[in-house]
Every structure is written in structure tokens, then in C-alpha cells.
N, CA, C and O atoms as a GROMACS GRO file, in nm:
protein
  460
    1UNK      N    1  10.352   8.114  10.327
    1UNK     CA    2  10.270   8.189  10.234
    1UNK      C    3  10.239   8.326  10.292
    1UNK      O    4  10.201   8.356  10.405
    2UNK      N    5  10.263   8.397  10.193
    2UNK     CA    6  10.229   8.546  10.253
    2UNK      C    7  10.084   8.593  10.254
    2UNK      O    8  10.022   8.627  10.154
    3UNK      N    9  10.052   8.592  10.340
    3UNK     CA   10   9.916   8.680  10.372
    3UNK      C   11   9.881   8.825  10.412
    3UNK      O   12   9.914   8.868  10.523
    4UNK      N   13   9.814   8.900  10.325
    4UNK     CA   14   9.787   9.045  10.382
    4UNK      C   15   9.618   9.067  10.476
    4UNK      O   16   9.514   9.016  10.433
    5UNK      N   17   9.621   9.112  10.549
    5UNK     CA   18   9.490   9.134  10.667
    5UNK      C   19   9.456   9.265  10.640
    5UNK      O   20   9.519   9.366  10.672
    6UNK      N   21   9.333   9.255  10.565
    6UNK     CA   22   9.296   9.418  10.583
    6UNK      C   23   9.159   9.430  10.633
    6UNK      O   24   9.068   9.351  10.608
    7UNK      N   25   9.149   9.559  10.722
    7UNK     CA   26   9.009   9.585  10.724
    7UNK      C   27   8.987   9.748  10.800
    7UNK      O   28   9.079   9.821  10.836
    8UNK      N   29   8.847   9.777  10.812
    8UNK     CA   30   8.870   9.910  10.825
    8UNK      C   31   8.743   9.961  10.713
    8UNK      O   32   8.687  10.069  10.729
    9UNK      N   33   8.704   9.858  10.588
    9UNK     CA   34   8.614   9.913  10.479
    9UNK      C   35   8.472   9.918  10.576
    9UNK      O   36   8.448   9.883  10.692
   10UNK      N   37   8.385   9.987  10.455
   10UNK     CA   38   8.255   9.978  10.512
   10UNK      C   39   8.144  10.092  10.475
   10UNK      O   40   8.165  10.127  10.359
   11UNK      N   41   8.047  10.153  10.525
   11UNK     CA   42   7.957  10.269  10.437
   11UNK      C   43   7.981  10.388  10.551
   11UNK      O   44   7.994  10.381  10.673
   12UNK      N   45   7.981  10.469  10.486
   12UNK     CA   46   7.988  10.626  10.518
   12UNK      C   47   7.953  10.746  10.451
   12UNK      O   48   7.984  10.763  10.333
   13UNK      N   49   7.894  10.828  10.515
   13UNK     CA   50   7.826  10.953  10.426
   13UNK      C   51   7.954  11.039  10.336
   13UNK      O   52   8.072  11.048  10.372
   14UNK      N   53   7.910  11.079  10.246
   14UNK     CA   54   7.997  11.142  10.145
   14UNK      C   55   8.011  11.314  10.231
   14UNK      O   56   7.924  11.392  10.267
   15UNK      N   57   8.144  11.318  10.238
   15UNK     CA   58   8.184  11.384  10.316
   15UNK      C   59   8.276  11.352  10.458
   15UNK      O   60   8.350  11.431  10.516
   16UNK      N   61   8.251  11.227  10.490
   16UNK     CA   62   8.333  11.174  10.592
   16UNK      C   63   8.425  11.075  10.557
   16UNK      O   64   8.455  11.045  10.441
   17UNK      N   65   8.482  11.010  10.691
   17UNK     CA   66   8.655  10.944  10.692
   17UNK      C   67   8.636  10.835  10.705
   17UNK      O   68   8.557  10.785  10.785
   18UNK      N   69   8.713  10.771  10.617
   18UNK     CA   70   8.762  10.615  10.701
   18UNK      C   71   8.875  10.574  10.709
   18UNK      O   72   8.950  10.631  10.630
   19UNK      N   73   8.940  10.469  10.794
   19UNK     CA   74   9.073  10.447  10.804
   19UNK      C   75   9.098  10.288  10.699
   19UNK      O   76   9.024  10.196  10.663
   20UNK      N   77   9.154  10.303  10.691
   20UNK     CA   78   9.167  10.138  10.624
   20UNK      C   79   9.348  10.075  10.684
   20UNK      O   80   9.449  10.133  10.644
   21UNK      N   81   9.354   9.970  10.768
   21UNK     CA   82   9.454   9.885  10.770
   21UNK      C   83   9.468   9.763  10.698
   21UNK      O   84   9.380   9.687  10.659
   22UNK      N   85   9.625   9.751  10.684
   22UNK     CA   86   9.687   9.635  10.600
   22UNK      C   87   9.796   9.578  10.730
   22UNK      O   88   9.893   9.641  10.771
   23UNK      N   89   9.752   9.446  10.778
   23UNK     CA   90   9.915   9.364  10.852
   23UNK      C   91   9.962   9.282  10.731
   23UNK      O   92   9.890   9.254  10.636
   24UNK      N   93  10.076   9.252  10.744
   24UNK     CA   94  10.108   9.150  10.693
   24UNK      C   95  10.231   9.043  10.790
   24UNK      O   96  10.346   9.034  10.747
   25UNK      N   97  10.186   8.963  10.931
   25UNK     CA   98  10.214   8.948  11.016
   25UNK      C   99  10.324   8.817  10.963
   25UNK      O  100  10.429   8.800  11.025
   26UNK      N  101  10.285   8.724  10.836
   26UNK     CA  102  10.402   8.615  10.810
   26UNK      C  103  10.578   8.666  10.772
   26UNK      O  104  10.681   8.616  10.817
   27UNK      N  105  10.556   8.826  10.636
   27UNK     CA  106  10.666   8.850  10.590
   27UNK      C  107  10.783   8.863  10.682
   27UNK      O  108  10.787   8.931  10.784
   28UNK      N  109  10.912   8.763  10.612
   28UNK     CA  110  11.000   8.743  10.645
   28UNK      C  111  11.098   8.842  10.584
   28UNK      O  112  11.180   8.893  10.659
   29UNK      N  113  11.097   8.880  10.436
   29UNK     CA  114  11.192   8.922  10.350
   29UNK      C  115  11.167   9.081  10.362
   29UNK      O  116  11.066   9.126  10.416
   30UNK      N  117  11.242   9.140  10.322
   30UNK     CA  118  11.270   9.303  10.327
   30UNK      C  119  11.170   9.356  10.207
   30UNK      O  120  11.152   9.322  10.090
   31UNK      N  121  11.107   9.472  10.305
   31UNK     CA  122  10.954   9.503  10.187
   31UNK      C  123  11.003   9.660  10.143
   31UNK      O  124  11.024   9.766  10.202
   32UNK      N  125  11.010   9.610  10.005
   32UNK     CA  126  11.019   9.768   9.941
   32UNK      C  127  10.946   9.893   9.951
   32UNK      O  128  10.980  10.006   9.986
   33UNK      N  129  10.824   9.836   9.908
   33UNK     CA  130  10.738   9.940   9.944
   33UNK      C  131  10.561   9.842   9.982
   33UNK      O  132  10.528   9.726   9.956
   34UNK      N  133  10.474   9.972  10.058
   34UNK     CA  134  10.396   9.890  10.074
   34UNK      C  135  10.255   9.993  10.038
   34UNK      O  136  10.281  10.112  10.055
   35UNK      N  137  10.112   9.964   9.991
   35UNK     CA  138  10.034  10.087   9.907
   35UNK      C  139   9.905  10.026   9.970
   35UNK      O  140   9.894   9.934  10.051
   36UNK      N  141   9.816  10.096   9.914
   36UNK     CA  142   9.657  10.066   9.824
   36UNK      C  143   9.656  10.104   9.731
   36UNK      O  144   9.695  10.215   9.695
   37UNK      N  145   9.589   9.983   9.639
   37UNK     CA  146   9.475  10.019   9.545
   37UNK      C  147   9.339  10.042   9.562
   37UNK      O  148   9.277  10.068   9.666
   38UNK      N  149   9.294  10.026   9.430
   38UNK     CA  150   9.150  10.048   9.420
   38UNK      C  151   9.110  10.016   9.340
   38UNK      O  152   9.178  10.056   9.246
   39UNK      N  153   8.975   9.919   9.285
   39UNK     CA  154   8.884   9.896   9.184
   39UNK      C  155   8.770   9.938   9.173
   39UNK      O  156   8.685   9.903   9.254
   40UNK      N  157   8.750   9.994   9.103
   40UNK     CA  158   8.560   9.981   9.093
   40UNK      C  159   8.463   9.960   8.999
   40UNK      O  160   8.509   9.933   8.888
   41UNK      N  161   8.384   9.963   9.004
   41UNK     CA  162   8.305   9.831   8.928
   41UNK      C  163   8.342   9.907   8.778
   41UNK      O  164   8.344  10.028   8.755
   42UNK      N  165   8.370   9.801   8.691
   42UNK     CA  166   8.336   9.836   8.571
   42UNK      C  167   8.499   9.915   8.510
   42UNK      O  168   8.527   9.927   8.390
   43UNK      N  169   8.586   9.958   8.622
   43UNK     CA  170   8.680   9.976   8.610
   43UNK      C  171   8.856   9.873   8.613
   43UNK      O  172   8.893   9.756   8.596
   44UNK      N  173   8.899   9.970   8.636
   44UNK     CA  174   9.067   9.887   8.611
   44UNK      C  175   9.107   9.884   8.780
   44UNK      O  176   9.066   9.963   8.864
   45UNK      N  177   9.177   9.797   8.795
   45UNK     CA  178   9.252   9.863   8.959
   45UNK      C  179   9.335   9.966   8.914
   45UNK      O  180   9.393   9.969   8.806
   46UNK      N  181   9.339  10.070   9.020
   46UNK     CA  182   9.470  10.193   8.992
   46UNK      C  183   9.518  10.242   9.154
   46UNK      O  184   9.469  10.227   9.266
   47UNK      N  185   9.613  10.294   9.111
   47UNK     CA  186   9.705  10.281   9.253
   47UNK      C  187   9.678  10.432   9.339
   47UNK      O  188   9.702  10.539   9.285
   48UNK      N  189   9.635  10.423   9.452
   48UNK     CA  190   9.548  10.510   9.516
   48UNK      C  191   9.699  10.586   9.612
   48UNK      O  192   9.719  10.708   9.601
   49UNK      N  193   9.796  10.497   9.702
   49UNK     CA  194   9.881  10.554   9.772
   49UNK      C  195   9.976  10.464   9.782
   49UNK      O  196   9.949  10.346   9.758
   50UNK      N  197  10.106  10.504   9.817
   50UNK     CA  198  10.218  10.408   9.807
   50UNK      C  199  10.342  10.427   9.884
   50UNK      O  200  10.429  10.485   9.818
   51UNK      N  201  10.378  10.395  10.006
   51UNK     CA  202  10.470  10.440  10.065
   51UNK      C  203  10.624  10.354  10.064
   51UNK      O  204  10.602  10.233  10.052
   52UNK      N  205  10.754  10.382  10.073
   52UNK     CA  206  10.865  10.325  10.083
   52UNK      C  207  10.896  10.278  10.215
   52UNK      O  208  10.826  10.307  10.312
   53UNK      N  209  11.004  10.204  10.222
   53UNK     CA  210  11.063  10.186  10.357
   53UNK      C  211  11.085  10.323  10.442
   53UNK      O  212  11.031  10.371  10.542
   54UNK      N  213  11.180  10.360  10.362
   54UNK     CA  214  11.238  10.494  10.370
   54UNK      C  215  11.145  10.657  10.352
   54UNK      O  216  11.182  10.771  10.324
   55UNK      N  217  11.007  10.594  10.386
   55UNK     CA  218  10.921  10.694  10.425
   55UNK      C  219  10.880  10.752  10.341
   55UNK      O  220  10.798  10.836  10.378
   56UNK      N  221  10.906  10.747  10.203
   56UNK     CA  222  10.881  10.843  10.029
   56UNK      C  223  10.735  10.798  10.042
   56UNK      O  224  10.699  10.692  10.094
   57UNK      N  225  10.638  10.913   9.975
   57UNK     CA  226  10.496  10.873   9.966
   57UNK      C  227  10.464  10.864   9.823
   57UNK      O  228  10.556  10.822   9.752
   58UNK      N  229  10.362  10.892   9.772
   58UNK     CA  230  10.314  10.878   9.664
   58UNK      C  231  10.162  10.851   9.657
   58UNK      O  232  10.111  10.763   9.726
   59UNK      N  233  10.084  10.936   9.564
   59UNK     CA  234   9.932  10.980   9.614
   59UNK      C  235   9.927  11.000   9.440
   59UNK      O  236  10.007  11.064   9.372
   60UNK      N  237   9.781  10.908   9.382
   60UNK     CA  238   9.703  11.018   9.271
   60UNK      C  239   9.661  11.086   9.350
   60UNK      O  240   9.656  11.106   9.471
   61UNK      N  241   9.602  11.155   9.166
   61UNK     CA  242   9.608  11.312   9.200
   61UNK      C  243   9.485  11.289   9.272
   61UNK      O  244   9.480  11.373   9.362
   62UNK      N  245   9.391  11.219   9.273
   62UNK     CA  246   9.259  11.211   9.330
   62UNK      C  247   9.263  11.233   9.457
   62UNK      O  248   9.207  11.328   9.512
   63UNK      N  249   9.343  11.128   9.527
   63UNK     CA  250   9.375  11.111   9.683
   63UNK      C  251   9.456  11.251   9.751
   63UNK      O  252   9.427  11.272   9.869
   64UNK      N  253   9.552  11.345   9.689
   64UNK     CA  254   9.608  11.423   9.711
   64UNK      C  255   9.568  11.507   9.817
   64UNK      O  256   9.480  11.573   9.763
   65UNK      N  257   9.578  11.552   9.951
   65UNK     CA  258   9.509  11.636  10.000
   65UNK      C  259   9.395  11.601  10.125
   65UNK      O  260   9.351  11.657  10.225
   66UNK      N  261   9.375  11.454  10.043
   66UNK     CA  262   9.230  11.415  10.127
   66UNK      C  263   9.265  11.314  10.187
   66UNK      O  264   9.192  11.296  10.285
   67UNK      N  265   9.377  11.204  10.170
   67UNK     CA  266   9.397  11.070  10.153
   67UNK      C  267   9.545  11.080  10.289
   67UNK      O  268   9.576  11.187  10.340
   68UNK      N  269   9.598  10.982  10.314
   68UNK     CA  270   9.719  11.014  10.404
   68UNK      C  271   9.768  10.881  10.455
   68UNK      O  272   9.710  10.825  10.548
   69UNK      N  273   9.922  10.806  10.367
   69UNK     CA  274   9.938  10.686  10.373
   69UNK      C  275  10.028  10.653  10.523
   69UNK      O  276  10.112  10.743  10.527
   70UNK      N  277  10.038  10.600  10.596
   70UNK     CA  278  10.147  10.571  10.696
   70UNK      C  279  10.171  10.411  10.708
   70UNK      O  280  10.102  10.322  10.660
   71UNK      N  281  10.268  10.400  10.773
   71UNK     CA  282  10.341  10.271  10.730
   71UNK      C  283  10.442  10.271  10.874
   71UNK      O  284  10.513  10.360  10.921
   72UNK      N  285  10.418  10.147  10.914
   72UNK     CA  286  10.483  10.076  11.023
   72UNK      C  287  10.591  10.012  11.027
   72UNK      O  288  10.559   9.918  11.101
   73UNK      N  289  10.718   9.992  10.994
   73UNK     CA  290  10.811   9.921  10.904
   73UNK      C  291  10.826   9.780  11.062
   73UNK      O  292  10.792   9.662  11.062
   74UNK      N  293  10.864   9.830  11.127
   74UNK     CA  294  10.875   9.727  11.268
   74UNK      C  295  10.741   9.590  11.262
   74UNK      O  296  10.762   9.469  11.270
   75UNK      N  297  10.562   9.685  11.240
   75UNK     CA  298  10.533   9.610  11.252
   75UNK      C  299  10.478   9.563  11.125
   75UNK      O  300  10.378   9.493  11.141
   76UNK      N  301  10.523   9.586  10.970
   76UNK     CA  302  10.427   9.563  10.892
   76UNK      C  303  10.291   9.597  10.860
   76UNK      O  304  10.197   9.530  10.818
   77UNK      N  305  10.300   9.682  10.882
   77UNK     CA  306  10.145   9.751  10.883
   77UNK      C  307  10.168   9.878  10.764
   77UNK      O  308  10.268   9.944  10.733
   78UNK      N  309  10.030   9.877  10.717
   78UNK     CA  310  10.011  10.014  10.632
   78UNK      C  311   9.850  10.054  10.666
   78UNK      O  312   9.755   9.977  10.652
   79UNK      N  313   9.840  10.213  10.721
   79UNK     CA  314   9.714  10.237  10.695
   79UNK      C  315   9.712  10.353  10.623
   79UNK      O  316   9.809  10.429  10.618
   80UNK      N  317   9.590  10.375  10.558
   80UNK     CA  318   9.525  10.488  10.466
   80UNK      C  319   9.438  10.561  10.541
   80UNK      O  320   9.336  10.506  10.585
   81UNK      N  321   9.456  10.650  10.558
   81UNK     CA  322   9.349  10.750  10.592
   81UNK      C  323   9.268  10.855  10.540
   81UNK      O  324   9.317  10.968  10.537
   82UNK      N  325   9.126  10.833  10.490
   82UNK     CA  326   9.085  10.856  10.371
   82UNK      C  327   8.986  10.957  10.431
   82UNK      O  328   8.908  10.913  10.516
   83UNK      N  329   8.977  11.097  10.395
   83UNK     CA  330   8.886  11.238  10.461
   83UNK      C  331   8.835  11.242  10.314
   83UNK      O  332   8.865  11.186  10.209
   84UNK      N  333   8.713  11.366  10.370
   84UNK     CA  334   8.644  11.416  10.297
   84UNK      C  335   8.631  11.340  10.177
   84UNK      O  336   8.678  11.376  10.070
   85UNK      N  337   8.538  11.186  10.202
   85UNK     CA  338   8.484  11.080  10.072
   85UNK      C  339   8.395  11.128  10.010
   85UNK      O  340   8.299  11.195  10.050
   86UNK      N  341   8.430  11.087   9.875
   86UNK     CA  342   8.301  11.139   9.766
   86UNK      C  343   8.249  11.011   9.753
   86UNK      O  344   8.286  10.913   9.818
   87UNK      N  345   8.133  11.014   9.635
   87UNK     CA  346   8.079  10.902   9.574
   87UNK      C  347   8.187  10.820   9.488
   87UNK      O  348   8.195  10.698   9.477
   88UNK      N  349   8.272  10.920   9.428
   88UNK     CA  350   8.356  10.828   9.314
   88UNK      C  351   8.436  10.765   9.381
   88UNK      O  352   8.509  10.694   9.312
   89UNK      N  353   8.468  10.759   9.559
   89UNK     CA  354   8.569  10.673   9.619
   89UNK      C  355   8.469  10.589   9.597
   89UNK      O  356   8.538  10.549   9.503
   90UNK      N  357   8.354  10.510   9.590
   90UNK     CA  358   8.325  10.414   9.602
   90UNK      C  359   8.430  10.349   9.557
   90UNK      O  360   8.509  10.410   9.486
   91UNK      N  361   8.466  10.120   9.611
   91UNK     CA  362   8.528  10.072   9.562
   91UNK      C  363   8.601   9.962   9.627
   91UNK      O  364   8.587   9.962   9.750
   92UNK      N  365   8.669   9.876   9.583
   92UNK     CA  366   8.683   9.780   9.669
   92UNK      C  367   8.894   9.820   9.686
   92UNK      O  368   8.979   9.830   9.597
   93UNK      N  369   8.902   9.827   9.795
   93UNK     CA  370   9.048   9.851   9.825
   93UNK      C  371   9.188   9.780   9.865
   93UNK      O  372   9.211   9.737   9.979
   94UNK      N  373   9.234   9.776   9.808
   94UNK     CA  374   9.332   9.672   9.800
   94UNK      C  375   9.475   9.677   9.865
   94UNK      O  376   9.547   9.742   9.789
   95UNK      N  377   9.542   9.634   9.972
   95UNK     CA  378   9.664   9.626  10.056
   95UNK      C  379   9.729   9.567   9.898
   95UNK      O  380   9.672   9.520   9.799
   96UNK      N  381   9.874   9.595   9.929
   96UNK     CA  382   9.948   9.582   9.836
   96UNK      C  383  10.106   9.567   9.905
   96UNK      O  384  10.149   9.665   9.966
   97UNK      N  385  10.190   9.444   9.896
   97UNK     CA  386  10.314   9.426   9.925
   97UNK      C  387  10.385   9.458   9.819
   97UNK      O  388  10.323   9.434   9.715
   98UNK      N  389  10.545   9.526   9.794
   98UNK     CA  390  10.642   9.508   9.704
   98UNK      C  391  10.730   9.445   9.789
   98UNK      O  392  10.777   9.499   9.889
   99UNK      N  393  10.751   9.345   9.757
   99UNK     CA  394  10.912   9.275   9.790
   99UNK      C  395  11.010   9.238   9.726
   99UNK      O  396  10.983   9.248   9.607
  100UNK      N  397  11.116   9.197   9.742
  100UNK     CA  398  11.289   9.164   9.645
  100UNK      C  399  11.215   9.100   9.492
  100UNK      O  400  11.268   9.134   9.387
  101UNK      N  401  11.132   9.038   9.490
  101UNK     CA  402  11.068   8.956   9.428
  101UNK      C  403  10.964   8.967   9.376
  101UNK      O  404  10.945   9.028   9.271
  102UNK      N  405  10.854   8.895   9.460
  102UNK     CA  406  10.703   8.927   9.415
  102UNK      C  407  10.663   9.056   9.479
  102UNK      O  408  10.729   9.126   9.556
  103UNK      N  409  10.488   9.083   9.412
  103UNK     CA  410  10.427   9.137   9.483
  103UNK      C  411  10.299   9.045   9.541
  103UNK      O  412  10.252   8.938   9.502
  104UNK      N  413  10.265   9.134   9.653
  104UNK     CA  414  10.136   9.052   9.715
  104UNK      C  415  10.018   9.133   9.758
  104UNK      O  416  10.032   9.246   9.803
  105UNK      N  417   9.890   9.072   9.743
  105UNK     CA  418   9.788   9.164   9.751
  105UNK      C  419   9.689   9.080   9.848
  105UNK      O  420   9.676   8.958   9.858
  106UNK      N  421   9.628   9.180   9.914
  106UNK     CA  422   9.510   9.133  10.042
  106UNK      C  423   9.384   9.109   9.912
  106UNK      O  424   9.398   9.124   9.790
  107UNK      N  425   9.263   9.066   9.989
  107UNK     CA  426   9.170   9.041   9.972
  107UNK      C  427   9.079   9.124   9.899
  107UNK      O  428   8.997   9.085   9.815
  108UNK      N  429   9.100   9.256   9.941
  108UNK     CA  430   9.014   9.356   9.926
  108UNK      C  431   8.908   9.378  10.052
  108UNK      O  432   8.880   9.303  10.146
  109UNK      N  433   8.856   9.516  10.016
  109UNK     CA  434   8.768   9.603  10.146
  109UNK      C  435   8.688   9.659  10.096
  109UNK      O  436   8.729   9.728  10.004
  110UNK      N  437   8.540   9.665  10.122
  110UNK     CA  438   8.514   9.752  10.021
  110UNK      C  439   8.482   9.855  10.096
  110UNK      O  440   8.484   9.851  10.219
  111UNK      N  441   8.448   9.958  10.026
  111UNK     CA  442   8.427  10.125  10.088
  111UNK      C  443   8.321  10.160  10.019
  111UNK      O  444   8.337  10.168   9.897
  112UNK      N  445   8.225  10.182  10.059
  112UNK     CA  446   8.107  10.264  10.015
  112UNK      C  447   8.032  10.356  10.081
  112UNK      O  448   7.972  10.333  10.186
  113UNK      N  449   8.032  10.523   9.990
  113UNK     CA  450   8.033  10.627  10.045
  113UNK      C  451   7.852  10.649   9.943
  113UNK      O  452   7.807  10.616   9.833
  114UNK      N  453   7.803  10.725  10.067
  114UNK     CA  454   7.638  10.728  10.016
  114UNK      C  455   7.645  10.912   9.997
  114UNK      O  456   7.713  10.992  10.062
  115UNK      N  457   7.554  10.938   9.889
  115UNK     CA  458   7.546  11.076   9.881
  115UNK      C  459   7.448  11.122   9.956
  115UNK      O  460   7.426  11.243   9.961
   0.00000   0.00000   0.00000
């Protein structure tokens, strides 16, 4: 069973960083791509960053600038590196696998940024 490990969430003043990691130490099969999301209350999940094997990124427009995805292919790992937080990052954050097949999602993290 595939399991994703994330952590890294937690409270921080609006204006500062946090890092957020994803392992996913069981996958056996070849991972397409690997991201975060994001939910927040009252909202939809939507896709915050998204990186390929082959190193291609992908950022809303929100994250653009502030946000910064990297990805470990050896060890399965993805982290986000999230600068200059507002209030609207509040939210709970979500590791995200693409593989041949399914996708798979961690637990969630949450992030909460105080004004």
C-alpha cells in the first residue's frame, strides 16, 4: 500500500516561510509526476505546485514567485517551499503522487498563517 509522509505544516506570521515535505518511502512503480494541493475551509482542493520526473514545474498563479517546488526522484521526496505567506494561504496541504495508474494522496498538513 502506498503511503505518502508529510510534514513541515504549522502557524506562522503572514509574511514568513514554511517548508513542507512529502516521502513516499513504499513506491515501487515509476512516478510521473509528484505536487501539492490545497484546501480550505469552505473551499474545493486546487493544485498549488506540480513537478515531473523530468524536472517540468508548474505553479498557480497564486504560488508564482513566492512558492518553489523541488523533487527528489532517487529518493521520492517532494518539498514546497512557501515565502512571503498571506492569510489566504491558510489551509490544509496535500502531497500528491501521479503514477502509470493511480493517483495517491498524503494525509494533509495544515498551514496557518496569522495576520
Amino acid at each position: 500500500q502506498v503511503q505518502l509522509v508529510e510534514s513541515g505544516g504549522g502557524l506562522v506570521q503572514a509574511g514568513g516561510s514554511l517548508r513542507l515535505s512529502c516521502a513516499a518511502p513504499g513506491i515501487t512503480f515509476s512516478i510521473n509526476a509528484m505536487g501539492w494541493y490545497r484546501q480550505a475551509p469552505g473551499k474545493q482542493r486546487e493544485v498549488v505546485a506540480g513537478i515531473t520526473s523530468g524536472g517540468r514545474t508548474n505553479y498557480a498563479d497564486y504560488a508564482k514567485g513566492r512558492f518553489t517546488i523541488f523533487r527528489d526522484n532517487a529518493k521520492n521526496t517532494v518539498d514546497l517551499h512557501m515565502n512571503s505567506l498571506k492569510p489566504e494561504d491558510n489551509a490544509v496541504y496535500y502531497c500528491h503522487v501521479l503514477g502509470p495508474i493511480s493517483r495517491y494522496w498524503g494525509q494533509g498538513t495544515q498551514v496557518t498563517i496569522s495576520s
